[in-house]
PADO-139186 format. One record per residue (C-alpha): residue number from 1; x, y, z; residue in one letter. Coordinates in steps of 0.02 Angstrom, whole numbers, plus 50000, padded with zeros to 5 digits. Layout:
PADO-139186
- NUM	X	Y	Z	A $
...
END
This chain:
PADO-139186
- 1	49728	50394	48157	X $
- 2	49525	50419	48180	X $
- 3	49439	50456	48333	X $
- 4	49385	50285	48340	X $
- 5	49549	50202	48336	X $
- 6	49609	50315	48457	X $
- 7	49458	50272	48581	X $
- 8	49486	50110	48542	X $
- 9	49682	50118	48571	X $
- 10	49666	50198	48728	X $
- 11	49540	50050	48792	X $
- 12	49656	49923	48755	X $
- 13	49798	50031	48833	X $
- 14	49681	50030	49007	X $
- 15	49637	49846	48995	X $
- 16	49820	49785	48953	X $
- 17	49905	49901	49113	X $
- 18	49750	49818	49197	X $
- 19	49813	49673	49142	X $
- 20	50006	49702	49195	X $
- 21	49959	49783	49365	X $
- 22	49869	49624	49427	X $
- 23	50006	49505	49343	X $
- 24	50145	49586	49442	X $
- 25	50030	49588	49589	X $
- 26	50010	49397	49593	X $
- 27	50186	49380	49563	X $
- 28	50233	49492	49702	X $
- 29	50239	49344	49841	X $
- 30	50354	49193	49872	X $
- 31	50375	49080	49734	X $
- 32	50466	48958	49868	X $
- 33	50627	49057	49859	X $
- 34	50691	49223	49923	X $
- 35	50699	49309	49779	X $
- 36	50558	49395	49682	X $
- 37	50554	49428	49495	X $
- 38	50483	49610	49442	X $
- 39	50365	49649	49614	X $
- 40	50222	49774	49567	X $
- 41	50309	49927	49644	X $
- 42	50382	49953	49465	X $
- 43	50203	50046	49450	X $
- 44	50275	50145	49627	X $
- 45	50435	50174	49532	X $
- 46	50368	50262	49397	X $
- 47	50221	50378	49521	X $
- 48	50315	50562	49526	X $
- 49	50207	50609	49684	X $
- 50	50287	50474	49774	X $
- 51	50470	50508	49747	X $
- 52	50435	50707	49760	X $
- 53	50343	50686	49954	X $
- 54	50464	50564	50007	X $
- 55	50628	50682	49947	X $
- 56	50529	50809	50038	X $
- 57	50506	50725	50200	X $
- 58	50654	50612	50225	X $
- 59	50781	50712	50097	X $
- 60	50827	50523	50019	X $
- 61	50778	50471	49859	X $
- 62	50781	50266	49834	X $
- 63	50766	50129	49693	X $
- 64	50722	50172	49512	X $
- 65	50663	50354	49534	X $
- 66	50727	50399	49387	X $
- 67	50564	50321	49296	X $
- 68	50475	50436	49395	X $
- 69	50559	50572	49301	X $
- 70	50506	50489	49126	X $
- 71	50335	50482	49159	X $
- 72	50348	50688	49215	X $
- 73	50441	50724	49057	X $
- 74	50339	50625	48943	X $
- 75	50178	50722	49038	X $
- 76	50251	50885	49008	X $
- 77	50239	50832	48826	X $
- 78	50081	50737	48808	X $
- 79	49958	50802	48958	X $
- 80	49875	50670	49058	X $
- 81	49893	50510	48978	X $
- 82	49926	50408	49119	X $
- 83	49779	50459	49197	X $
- 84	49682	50421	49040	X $
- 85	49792	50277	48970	X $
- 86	49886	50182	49105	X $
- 87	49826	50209	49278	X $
- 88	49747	50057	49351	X $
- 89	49635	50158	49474	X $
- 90	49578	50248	49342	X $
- 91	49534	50113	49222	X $
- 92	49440	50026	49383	X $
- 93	49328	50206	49390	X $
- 94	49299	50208	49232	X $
- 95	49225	50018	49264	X $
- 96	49137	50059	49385	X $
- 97	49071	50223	49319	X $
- 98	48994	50135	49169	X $
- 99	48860	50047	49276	X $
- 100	48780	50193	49281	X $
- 101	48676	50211	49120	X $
- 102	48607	50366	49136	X $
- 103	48735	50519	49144	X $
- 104	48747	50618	49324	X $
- 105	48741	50813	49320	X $
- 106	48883	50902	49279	X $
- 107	48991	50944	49449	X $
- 108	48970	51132	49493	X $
- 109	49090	51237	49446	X $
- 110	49294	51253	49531	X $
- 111	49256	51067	49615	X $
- 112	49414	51023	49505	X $
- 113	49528	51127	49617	X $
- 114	49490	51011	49753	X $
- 115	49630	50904	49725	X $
- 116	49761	51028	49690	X $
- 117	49725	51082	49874	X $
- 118	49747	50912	49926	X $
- 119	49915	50916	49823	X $
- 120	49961	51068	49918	X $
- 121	49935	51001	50095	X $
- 122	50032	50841	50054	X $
- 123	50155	50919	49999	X $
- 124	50174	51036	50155	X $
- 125	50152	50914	50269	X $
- 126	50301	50830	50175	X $
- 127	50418	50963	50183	X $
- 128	50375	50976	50372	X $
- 129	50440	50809	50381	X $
- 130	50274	50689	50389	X $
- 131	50250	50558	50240	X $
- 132	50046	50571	50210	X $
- 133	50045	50553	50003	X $
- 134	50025	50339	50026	X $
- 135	49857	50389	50110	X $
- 136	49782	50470	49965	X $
- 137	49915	50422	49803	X $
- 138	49810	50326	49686	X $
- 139	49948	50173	49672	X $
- 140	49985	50176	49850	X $
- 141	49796	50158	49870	X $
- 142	49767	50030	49748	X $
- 143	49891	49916	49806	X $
- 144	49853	49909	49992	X $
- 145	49654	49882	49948	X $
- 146	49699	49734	49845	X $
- 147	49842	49676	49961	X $
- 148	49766	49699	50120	X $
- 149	49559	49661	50084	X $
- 150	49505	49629	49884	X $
- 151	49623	49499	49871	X $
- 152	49606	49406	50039	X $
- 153	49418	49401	50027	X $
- 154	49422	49328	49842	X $
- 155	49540	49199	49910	X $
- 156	49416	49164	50065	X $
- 157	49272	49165	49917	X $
- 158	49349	49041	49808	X $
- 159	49416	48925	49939	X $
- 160	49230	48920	50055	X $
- 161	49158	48916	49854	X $
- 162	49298	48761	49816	X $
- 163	49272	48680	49969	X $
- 164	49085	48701	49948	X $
- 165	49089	48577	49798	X $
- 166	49214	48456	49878	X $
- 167	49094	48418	50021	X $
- 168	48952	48398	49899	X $
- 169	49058	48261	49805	X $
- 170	48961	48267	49659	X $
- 171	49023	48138	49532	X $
- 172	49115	48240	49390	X $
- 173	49098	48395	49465	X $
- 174	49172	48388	49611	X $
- 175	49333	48312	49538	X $
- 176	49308	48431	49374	X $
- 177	49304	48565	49517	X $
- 178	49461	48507	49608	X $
- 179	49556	48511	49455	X $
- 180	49505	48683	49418	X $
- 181	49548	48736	49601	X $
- 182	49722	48658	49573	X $
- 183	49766	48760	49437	X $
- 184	49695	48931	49535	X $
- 185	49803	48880	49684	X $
- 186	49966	48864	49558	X $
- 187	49921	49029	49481	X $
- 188	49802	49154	49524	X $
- 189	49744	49103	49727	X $
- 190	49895	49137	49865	X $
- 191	49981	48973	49937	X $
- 192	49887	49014	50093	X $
- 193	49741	49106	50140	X $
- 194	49788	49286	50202	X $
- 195	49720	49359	50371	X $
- 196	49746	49547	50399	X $
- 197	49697	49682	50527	X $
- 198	49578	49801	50461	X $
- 199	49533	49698	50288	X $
- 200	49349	49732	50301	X $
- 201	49376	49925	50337	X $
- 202	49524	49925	50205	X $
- 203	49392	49866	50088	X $
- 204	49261	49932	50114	X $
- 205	49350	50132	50079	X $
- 206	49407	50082	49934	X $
- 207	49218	50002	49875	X $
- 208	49153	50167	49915	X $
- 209	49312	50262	49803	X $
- 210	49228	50161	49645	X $
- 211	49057	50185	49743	X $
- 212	49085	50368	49698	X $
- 213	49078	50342	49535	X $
- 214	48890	50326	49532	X $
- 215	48885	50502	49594	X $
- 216	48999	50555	49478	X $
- 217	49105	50473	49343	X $
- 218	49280	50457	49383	X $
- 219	49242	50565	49566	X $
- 220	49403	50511	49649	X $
- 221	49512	50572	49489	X $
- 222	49418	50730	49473	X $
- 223	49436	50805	49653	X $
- 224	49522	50715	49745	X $
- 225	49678	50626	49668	X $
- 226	49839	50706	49714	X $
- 227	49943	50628	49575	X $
- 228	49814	50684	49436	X $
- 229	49835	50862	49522	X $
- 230	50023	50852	49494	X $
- 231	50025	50782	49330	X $
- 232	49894	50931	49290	X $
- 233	49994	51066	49338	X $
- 234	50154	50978	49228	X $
- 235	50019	50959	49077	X $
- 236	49964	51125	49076	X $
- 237	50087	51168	48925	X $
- 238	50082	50987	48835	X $
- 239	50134	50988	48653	X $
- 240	49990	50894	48628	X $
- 241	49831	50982	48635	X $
- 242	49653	50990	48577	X $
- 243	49598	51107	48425	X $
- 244	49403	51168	48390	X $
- 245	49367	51211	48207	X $
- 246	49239	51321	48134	X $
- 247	49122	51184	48123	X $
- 248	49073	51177	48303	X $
- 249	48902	51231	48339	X $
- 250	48903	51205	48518	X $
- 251	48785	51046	48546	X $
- 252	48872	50996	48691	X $
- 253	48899	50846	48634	X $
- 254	49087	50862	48707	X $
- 255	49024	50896	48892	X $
- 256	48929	50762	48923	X $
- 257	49054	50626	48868	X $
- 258	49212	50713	48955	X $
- 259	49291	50603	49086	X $
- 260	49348	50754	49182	X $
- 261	49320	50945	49221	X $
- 262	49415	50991	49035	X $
- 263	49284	51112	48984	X $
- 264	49283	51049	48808	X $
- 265	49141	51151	48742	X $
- 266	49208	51297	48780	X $
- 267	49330	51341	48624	X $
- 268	49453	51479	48736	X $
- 269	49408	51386	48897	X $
- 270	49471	51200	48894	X $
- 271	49601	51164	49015	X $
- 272	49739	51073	48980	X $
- 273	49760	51024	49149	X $
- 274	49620	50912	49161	X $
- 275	49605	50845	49009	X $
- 276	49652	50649	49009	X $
- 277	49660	50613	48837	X $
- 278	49507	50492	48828	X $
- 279	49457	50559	48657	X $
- 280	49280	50568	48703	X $
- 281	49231	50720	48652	X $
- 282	49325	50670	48457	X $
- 283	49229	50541	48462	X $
- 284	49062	50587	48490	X $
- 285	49063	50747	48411	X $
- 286	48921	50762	48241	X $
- 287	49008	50889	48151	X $
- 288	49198	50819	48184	X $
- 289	49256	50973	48230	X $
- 290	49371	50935	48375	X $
- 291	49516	50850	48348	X $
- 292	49715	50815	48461	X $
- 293	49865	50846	48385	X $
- 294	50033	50915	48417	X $
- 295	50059	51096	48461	X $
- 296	49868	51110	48349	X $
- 297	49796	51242	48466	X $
- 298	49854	51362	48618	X $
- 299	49779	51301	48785	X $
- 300	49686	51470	48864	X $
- 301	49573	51405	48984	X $
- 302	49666	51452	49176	X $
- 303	49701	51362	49327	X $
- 304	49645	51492	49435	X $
- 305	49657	51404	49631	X $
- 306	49655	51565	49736	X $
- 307	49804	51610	49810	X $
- 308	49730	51629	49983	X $
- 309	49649	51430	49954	X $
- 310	49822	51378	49903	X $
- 311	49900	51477	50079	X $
- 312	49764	51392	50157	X $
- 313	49788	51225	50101	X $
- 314	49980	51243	50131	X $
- 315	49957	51301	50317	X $
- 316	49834	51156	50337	X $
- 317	49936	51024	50273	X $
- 318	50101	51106	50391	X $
- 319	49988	51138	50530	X $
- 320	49939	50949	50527	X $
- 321	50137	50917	50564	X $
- 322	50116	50964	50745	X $
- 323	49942	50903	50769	X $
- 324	49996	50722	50731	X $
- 325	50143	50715	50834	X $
- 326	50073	50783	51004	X $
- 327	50030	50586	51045	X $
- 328	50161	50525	51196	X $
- 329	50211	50403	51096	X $
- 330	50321	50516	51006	X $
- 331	50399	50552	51163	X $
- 332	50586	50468	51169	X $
- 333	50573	50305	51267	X $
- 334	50374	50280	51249	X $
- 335	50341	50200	51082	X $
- 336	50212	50068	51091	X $
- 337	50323	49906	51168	X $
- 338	50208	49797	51027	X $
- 339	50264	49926	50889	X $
- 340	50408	49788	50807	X $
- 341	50461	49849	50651	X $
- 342	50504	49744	50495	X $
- 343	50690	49709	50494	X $
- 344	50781	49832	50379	X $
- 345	50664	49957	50433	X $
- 346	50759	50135	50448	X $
- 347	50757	50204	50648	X $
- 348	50579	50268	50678	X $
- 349	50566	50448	50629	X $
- 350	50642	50402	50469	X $
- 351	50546	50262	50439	X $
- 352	50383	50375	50430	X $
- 353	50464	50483	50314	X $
- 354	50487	50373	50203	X $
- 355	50367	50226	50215	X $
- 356	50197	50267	50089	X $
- 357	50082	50135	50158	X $
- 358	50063	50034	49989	X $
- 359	50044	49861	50088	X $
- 360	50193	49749	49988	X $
- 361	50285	49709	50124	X $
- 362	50130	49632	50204	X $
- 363	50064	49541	50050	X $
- 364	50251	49454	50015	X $
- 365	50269	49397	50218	X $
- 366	50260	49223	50198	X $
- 367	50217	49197	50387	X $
- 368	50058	49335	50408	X $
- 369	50133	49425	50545	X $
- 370	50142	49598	50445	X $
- 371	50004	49701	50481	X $
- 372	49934	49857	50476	X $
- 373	49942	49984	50613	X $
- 374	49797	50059	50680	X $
- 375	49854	50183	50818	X $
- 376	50017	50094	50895	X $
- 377	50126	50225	50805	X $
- 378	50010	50357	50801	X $
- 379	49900	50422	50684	X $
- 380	50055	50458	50571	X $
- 381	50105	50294	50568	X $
- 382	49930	50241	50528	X $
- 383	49919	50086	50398	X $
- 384	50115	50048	50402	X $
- 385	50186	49875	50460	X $
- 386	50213	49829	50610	X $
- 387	50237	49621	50660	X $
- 388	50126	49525	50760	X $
- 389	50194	49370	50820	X $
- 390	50051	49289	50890	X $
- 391	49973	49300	50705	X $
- 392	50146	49264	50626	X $
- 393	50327	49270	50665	X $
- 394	50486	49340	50543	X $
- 395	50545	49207	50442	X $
- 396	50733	49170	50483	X $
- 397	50754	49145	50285	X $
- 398	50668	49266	50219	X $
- 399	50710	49455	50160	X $
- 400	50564	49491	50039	X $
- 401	50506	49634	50136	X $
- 402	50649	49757	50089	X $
- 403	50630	49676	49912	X $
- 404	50473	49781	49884	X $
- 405	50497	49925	49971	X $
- 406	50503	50047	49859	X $
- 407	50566	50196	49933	X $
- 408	50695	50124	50049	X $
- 409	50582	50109	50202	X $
- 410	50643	49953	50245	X $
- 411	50811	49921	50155	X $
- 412	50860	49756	50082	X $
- 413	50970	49684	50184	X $
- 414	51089	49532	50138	X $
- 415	51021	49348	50240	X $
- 416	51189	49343	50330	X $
- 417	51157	49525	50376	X $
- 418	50979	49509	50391	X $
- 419	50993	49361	50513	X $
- 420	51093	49469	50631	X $
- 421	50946	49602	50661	X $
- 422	50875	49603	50804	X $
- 423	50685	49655	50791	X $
- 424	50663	49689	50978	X $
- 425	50681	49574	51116	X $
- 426	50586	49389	51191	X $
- 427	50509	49393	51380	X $
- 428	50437	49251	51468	X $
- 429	50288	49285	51589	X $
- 430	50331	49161	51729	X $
- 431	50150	49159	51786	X $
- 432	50075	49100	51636	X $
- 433	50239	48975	51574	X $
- 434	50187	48777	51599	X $
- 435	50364	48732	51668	X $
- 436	50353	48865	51787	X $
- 437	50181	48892	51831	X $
- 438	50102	48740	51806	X $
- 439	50268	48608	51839	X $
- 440	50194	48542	51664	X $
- 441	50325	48494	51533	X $
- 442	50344	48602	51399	X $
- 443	50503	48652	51277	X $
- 444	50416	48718	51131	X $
- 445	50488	48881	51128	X $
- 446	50681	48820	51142	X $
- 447	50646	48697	50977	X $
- 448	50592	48841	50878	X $
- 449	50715	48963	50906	X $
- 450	50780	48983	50743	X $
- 451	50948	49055	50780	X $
- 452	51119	48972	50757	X $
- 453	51148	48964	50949	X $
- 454	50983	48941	51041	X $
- 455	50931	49131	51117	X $
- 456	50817	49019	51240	X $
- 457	50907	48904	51335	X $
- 458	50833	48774	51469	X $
- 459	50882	48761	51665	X $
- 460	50843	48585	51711	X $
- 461	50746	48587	51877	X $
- 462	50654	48478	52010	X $
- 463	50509	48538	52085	X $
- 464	50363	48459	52180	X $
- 465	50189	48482	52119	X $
- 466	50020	48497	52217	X $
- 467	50040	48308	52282	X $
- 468	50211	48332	52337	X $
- 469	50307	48220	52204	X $
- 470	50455	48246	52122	X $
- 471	50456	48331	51938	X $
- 472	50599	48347	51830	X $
- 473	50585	48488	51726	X $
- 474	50672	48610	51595	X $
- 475	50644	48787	51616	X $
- 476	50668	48906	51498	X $
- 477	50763	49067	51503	X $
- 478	50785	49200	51362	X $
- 479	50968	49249	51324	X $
- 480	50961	49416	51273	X $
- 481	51117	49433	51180	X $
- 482	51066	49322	51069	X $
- 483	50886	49335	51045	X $
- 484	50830	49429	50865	X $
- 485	50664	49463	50914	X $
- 486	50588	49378	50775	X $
- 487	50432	49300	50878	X $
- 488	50438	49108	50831	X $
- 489	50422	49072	51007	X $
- 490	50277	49204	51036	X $
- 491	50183	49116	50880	X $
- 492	50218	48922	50932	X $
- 493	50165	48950	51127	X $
- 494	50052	48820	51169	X $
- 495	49987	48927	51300	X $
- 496	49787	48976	51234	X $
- 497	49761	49158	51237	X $
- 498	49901	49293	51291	X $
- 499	50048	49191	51263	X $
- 500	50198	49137	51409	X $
- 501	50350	49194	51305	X $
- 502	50310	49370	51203	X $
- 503	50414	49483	51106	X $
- 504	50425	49668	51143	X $
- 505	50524	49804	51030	X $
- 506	50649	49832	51176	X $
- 507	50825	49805	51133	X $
- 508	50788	49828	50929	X $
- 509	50945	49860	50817	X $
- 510	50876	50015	50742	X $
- 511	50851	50116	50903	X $
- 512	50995	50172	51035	X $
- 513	50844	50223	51149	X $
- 514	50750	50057	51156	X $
- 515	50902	49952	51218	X $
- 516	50885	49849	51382	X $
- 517	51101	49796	51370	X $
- 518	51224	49901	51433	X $
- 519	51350	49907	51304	X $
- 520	51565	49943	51348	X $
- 521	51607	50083	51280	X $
END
């Protein structure tokens, strides 16, 4: 095959897992059912970095992690591919990298090691038990941008841009545009718009990840990407390599079309490691002198990373252990009361272990109320989901959150079983409640208690308001034996503001230390 196919193959390789990646990222929210087809964390399944730091940290291993172990045997034997070939991040630098016409100054030399640093401290920090690879894992990444901000602000766009037209009522074009709008709403646009915490700041990191590729071209794969520093160190022995014939006259040529730090003018210098397999520097060079094939030449150029950087990196990344769990709220009994997990979710500690940050659960809630932490867990629970009732209560019906977990985070529970979790635990502020504070009529949180047997049950009263008459009312109480937790009546409230009836963590099925029941032993 020529250079030119090859450059062409691997294009159409990047543009069709493009392609795939944002298919099974539309598909990756209700259809109307509870059950979804193939969710994009089939991309997760397959990232080796994510199964390795989550064995590490929580000692479990979940879903289809044998994939993961295909794409590491398949890199052992080709080098990078799927940082040249597959990767969706990577195809989006490359995009972005080509707006830049004129080519940047080569980086200065041993910026490459960068990442393998990176890869060193994550993986400390994972075998001192704290999950930080979602942060900085190229998938993980990739999916929570587009989850939490690139696709919520293209919905807002097209729906202000839809509803634009509408109000214009152009004849044929706004009915030509409502037609077009209905087909984007049955394919491409969510059912509803999504709202989430930290969308603009979400966003605008991951802007200034392909930002960086004006600087230099493909910046965040170079230095920084953990996964491409794993997959280099398993592709530094790849059957397929790169060979240099006699022909080479060292134009240089090679250099300045090399997507990474590969060294390809040097004949006894490439490295393996960080080649991608673009097939640039085939491709552009005069005198066709380079050329990939299998076991063609002997890779010589080292991965020298210093062992005292590497003890460095790996005393960094365990010293950060300690440094993010000084907070009190790791202290038993003083977890943020607001921090109410997803139900399924493993017990706490566990839960951070495993969970990688990679946003699915929040894109597939049908109700909004997943969102991304901030600092209620900590700064190691930083970007994982906690619920929000006043935004959006659990869904009595719904299990699609442990659906697309993918590494067991949040487990996928049965309905029946589901149904019987209790998330934490309802309260009603008497000051603030209409029937009690305001002898005002109000049963809104009683209707929509989803469970079987209401959890909030009403006390009929009579009271006397400010003019001294008589008022029959029903007051409501919470039954806590009953009550899941799932915040319907936090979300429905009628009271403006901070709500009358509010759910709170306390009493949650996945912690002996949060209960508020006595239990007989």
């Amino acid at each position: 095959m020529s250079e030119l196919t090859l450059t062409r193959a691997r294009r159409i390789s990047q543009g069709l897992f493009l392609a795939l990646f944002l298919f099974l990222f539309i598909q990756t929210e209700s259809k109307g059912t509870d059950e979804l087809g193939w969710p994009v964390k089939i991309f997760l399944d397959f990232d080796p970095l994510i199964v390795l730091t989550t064995f590490l940290a929580s000692h479990t291993v979940e879903g289809l992690f044998w994939l993961s172990l295909i794409l590491a045997g398949l890199t052992v034997l080709l080098g990078r591919f799927f940082c040249g070939w597959v990767c969706p991040l990577g195809t989006l630098n490359n995009l972005a990298g080509s707006l830049r016409k004129k080519r940047p100054k080569p980086p200065g030399p041993g910026w490459f090691r960068l990442k393998y640093y990176v890869l060193v401290f994550v993986l400390a920090s994972s075998l001192f038990g704290v999950q930080l690879a979602g942060v900085l894992d190229p998938l993980s990444l990739t999916i929570r941008s587009f989850s939490l901000a690139i696709y919520p602000a293209l919905s807002y766009a097209a729906t202000s841009l839809f509803d634009g037209i509408y109000r214009l009522n152009l004849p044929l074009v706004t009915p030509a545009s409502e037609a077009v709008y209905d087909v984007l709403k049955k394919t491409l646009l969510p059912f509803q718009q999504p709202w989430f915490a930290q969308g603009t700041f979400i966003g605008l990191l991951f802007l200034a990840v392909l930002g960086l590729n004006l600087v230099q071209r493909r910046f965040w794969c170079r230095f920084i990407c953990p996964l491409g520093a794993l997959l280099g160190l398993l592709s530094r022995h790849s059957i397929l390599r790169r060979s240099v014939s006699e022909d080479c006259d060292s134009c240089g040529a090679c250099v300045a079309a090399c997507q990474a730090d590969a060294v390809p003018a040097g004949k006894e210098k490439w490295r393996a490691s960080e080649c991608l397999v673009c097939n640039n520097c085939d491709d552009v060079c005069p005198k066709n002198a380079v050329s990939f094939g299998l076991l063609k030449g002997r890779p010589t150029g080292g991965l020298d990373l210093g062992r005292r950087n590497v003890v460095a990196s790996f005393l960094s990344g365990a010293f950060a252990v300690p440094l993010l769990r000084i907070s009190p709220l790791a202290r038993p009994r003083m977890s943020d009361a607001k921090l109410i997990r997803p139900p399924g979710a493993l017990e706490e500690k566990k839960f951070l272990q495993s969970c990688v940050r990679c946003g699915e659960c929040m894109k597939v809630c049908i109700t909004g109320g997943l969102q991304p932490t901030l600092l209620e867990a900590g700064l190691e629970g930083l970007w994982t989901p906690v619920l929000v009732p006043r935004i959006g209560f659990c869904e009595f019906r719904c299990t699609l959150c442990g659906q697309v977990c993918p590494t067991g985070a949040i487990k996928r529970l049965p309905l029946e079983e589901k149904q019987e979790v209790r998330l934490g635990h309802a309260a009603i502020d008497k000051g603030r409640c209409l029937p009690f504070a305001h002898a005002t009529p109000c049963i809104v949180c009683e209707e929509t208690c989803p469970t079987p047997k209401k959890a909030i049950w009403l006390e009929e009263v009579t009271v006397r308001d400010r003019e001294g008459k008589t008022v029959r009312l029903q007051q409501p109480h919470v039954d806590l034996s009953m009550c899941i937790g799932c915040g319907a009546c936090e979300k429905h409230c009628p009271v403006v503001g901070q709500p009358a009836i509010y759910v709170t963590s306390a009493g949650e099925s996945r912690s002996e230390e949060h209960q508020i029941l006595l239990r007989a032993t």
